[in-house]
C-alpha positions in Angstrom: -8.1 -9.4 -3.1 -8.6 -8.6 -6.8 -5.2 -8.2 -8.7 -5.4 -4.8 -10.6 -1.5 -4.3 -10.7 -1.8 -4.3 -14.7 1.6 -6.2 -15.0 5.1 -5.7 -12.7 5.8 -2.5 -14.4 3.5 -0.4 -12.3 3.7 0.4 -8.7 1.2 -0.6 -6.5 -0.9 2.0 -4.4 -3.5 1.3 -1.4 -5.8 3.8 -0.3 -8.2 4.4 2.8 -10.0 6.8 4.6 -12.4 10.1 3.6 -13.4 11.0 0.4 -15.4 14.0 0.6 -12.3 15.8 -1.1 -11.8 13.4 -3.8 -8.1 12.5 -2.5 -8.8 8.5 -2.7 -7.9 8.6 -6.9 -10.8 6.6 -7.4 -13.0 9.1 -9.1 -15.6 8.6 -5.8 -16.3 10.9 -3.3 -17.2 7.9 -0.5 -15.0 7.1 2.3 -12.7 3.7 2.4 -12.9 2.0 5.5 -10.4 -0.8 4.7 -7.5 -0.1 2.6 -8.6 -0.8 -1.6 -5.9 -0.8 -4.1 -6.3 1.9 -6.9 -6.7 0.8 -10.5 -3.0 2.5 -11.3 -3.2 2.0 -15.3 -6.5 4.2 -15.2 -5.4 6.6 -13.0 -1.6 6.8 -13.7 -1.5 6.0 -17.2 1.0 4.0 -19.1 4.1 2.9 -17.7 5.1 6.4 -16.2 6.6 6.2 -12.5 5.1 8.4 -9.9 8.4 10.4 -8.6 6.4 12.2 -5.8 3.0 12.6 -4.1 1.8 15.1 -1.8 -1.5 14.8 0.2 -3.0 17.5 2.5 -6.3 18.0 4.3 -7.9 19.3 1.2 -5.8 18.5 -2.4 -3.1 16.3 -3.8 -0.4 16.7 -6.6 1.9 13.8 -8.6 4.6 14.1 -10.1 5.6 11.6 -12.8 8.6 10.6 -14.1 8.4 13.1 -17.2 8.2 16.0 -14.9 4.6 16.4 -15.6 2.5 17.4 -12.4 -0.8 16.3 -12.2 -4.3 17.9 -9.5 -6.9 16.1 -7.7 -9.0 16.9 -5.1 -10.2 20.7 -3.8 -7.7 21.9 -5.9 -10.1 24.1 -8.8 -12.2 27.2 -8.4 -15.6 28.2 -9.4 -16.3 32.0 -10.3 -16.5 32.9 -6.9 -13.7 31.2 -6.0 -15.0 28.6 -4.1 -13.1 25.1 -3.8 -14.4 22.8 -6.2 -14.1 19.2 -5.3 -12.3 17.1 -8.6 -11.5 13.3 -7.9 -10.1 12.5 -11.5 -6.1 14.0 -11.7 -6.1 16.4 -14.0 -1.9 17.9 -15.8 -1.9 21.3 -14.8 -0.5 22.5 -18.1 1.4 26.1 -16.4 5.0 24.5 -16.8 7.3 25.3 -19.9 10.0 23.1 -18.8 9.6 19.8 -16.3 8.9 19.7 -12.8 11.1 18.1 -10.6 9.6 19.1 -6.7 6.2 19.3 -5.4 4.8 20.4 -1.9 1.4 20.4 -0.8 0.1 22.3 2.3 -3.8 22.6 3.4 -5.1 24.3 0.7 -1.8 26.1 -1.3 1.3 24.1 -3.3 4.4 25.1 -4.5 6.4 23.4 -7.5 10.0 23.9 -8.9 10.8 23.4 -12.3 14.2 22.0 -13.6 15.4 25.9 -14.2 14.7 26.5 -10.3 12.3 28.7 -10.9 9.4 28.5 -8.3 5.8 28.3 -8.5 2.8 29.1 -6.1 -1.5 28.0 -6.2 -3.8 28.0 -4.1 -4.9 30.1 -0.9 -2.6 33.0 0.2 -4.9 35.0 2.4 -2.3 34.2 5.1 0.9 34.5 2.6 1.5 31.1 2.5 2.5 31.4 -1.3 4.6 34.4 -0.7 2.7 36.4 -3.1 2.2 39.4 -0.9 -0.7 41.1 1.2 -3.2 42.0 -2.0 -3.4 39.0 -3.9 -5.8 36.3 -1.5 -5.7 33.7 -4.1 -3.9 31.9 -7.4 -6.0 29.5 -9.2 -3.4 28.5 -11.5 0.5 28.2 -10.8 1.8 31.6 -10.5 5.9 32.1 -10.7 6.8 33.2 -6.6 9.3 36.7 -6.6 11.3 34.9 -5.2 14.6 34.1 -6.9 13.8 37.7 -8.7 14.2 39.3 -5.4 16.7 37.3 -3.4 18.9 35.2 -5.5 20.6 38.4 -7.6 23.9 38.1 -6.4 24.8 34.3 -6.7 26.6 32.7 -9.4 24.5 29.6 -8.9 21.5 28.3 -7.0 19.7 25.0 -6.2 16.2 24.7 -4.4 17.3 21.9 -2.6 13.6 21.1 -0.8 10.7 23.0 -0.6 7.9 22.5 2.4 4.2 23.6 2.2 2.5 23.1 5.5 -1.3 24.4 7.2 -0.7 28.2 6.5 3.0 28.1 6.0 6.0 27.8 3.3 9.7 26.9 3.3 12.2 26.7 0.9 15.8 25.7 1.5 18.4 26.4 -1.2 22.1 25.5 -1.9 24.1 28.2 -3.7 27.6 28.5 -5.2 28.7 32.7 -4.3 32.1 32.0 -6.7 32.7 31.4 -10.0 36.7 30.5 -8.7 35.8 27.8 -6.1 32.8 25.6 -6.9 33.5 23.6 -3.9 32.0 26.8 -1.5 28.4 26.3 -1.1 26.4 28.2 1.8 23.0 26.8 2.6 19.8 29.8 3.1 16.3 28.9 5.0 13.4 30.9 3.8 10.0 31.3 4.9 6.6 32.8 4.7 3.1 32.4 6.1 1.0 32.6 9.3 3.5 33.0 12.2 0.7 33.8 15.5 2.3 30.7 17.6 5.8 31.2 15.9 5.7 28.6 13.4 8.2 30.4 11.2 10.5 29.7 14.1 11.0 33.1 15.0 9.9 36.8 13.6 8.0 38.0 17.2 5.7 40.6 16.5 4.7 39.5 13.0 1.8 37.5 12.8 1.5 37.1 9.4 4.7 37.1 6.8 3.6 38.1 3.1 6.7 37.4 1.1 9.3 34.8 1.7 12.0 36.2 4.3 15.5 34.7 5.3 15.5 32.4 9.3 19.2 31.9 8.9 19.0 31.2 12.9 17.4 28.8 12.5 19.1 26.7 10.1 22.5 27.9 12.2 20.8 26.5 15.2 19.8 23.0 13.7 23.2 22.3 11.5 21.9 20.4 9.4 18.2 18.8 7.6 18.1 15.4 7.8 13.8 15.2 8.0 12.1 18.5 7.6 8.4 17.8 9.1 5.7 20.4 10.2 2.2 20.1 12.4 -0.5 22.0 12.7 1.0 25.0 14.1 4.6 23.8 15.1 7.2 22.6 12.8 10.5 20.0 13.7 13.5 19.4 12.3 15.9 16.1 12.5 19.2 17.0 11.4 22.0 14.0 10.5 23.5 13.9 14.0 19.8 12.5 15.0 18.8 15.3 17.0 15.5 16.3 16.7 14.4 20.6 17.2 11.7 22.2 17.3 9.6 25.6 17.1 5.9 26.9 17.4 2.9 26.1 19.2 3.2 23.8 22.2 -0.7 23.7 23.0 -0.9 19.9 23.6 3.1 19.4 24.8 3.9 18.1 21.2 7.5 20.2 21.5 7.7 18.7 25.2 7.6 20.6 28.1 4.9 23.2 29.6 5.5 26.5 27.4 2.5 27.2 25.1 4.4 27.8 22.2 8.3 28.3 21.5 10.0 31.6 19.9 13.1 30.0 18.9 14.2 27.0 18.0 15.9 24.6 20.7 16.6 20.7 20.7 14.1 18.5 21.8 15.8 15.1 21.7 18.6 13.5 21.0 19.5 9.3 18.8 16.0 9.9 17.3 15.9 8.1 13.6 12.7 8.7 12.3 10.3 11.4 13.2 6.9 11.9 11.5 4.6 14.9 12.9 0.8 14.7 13.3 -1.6 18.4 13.9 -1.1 18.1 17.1 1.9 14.9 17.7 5.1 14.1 16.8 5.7 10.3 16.3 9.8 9.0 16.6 12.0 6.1 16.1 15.4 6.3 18.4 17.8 4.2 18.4 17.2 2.0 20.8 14.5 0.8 18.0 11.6 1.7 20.1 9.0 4.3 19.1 8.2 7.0 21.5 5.0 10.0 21.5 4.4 13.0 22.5 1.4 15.6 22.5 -2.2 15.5 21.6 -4.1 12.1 23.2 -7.9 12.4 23.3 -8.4 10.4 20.3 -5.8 7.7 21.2 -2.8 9.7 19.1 -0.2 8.6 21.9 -1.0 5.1 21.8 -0.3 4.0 25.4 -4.0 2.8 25.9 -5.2 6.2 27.7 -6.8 9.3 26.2 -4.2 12.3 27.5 -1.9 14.7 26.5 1.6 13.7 27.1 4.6 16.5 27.6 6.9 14.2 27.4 8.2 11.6 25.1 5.9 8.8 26.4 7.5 4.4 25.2 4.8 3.1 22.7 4.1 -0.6 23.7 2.5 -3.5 21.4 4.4 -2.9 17.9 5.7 -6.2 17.3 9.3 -6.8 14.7 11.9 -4.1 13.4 10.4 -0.9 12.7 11.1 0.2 9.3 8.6 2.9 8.7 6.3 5.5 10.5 3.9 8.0 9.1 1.5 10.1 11.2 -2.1 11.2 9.9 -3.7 14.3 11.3 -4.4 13.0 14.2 -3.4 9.4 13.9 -0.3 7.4 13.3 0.9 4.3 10.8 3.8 2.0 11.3 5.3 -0.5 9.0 7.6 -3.3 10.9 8.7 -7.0 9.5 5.4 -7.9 10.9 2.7 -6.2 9.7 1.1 -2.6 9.8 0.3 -0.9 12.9 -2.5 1.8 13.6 -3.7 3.7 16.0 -5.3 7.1 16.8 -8.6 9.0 15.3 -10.7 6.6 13.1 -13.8 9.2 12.0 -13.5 8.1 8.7 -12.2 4.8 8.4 -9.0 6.4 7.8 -7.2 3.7 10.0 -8.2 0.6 7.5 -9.2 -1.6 9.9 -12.7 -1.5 8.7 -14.2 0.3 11.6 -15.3 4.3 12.9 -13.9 3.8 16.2 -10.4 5.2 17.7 -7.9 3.1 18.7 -5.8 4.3 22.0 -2.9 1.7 21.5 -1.2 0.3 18.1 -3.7 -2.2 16.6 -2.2 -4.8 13.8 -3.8 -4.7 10.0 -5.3 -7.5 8.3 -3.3 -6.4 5.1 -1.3 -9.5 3.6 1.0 -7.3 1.4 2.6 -5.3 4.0 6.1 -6.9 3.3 6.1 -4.8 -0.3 5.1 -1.4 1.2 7.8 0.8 1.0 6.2 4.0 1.7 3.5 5.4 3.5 2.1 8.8 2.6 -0.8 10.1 4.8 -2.4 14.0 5.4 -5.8 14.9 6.9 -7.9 11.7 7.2 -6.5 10.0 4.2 -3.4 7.3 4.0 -1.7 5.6 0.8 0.4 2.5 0.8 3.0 2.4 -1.6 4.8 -1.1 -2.7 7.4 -0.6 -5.5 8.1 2.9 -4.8 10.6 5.7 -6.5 8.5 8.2 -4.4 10.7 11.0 -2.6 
């Protein structure tokens, strides 16, 4: 493999899969069937760290180490406001003062500044930017009501992670209600978006949620965030005594059990240490070191050789060494151990690196010889980065 690395300074990024949406940062629009290493000088820059990257079906966002946050991908409009496919990053140039979170969802994104102010683009026909029911759509970074509206009262506030899924948002804040004790924090869980199969974890009888409202159940339910990650229609939660909950839609038995989908939040499992969520699969790591499945199988997403559903955690054989890192696709599923990279799942585009189109129904190992530097793996819709060197959150 050709050495682009441009000295030790940069981190190294692999990429793989379709790139019909321009998310490969290569400046092509062809799909990757093995993972290529980007050029990171010519995409990145000089010398600037990538703090955080988010990936979705249709557009990606960077952050860099000066807080500027950079576009690629479906993420520009034409005059009828019509995605228009851009595979060179571009700095969205709407901040005053530096970013320091990004989210990306299917086609919307939120951003915080270092004031905690919040900021919303993209689609929100469904409210997924909180914007309210009579604006369908920001093309450029538009401030979110929603420390305007809901924050009046507190002394002082931290966004402490924001969370952009299909048709959905969440933000999670940390605020100080006393100027006399700064020790007294409370902890709020807001949401907004599409809720038909109760993926805002609750809210029955409201479909769609146009402004950001308060789930404080929820968060009292779960305790804690340790992982925060959300499918298709259904969103999980690992808090830090390694239980995993979940909520929403339940159509392949990726929340376990036979309901379709689930109103309220409940626990799903217990010692997990990793989870990673798929559209329609969740992906964990308990701690008995062993990786376990559950949901959506047709394409090989469960990995125990067969091509079914599974309602119930179902052992993943064949992943050889310590597990140190697991990511799911949309419908497929990548895992790091001492001795390689695994794969496994849908394969339309490539998007599993092996070089092939065809699925893979059980974990499959990579011909990639620098799998002991990866230290992250980032992955959404049919694409999937490997990141040595990383200081990506």
């Amino acid at each position: 493999m050709e050495d682009i690395s441009q000295g030790s300074n940069y981190q190294q990024f692999w990429a793989v899969g379709s790139g019909s949406s321009g998310l490969l940062l290569n400046g092509s629009l062809e799909d990757i069937y093995t993972f290529k290493q980007i050029d990171v000088k010519s995409v990145f820059g000089d010398n600037l760290q990538i703090t955080s990257l988010e990936i979705d079906g249709m557009m990606g966002f960077y952050l860099n180490s000066k807080g500027e946050v950079f576009k690629f991908g479906e993420c520009e409009y034409d005059e009828k406001n019509k995605p228009v496919v851009n595979p060179i990053p571009k700095q969205i140039k709407s901040f005053s003062v530096p970013v320091i979170k990004i989210s990306c969802g299917w086609s919307h994104a939120m951003f915080v500044d270092a004031n905690h102010q919040i900021y919303g683009v993209g689609s929100n026909k469904f409210g997924e930017i909180g914007l309210g029911n009579s604006k369908k759509l920001s093309v450029v970074p538009q401030i979110i009501p929603f420390t305007e509206t809901q924050l009046e009262d507190v002394v002082h506030h931290e966004i402490m992670d924001i969370k952009c899924t299909f048709r959905q948002s969440f933000i999670i804040t940390k605020q100080q209600n006393t100027e006399s004790d700064t020790s007294q924090y409370s902890y709020k869980f807001y949401c907004t978006g599409q809720n038909k199969s109760f993926e805002l974890g609750g809210f029955k009888g409201e479909n769609i949620i146009y402004n950001f409202k308060q789930n404080q159940s929820l968060l009292d339910t779960v305790g804690s965030i340790q992982t925060f990650v959300c499918g298709y229609k259904f969103g999980c939660i690992l808090n830090n005594s390694n239980q995993l909950y979940g909520w929403g839609d339940n159509k392949y038995g990726q929340l376990t059990g036979n309901e379709a989908n689930y109103e309220k939040v409940f626990c799903i499992s217990n010692d997990v240490l990793k989870v990673s969520a798929g559209w329609n699969h969740l992906l964990i790591l308990k701690s008995d070191k062993k990786l376990y499945s559950a949901g959506r199988g047709d394409m090989g997403q469960i990995g125990d050789g067969q091509l079914k559903n599974s309602n119930s955690f179902t052992q993943i054989q064949g992943v050889e060494g310590d597990i140190e890192l697991i990511q799911c696709g949309s419908e497929a599923n990548y895992v790091k151990s001492d001795k390689g990279i695994y794969v496994w799942g849908w394969n339309e585009h490539g998007n599993l690196g092996n070089g092939q189109l065809q699925n893979l129904n059980q974990p499959t190992l990579l011909d990639f010889q620098n799998y002991k530097q990866i230290n992250q793996i980032k992955s959404g819709g049919a694409v999937c980065y490997l990141i040595e060197n990383s200081m990506i959150k």
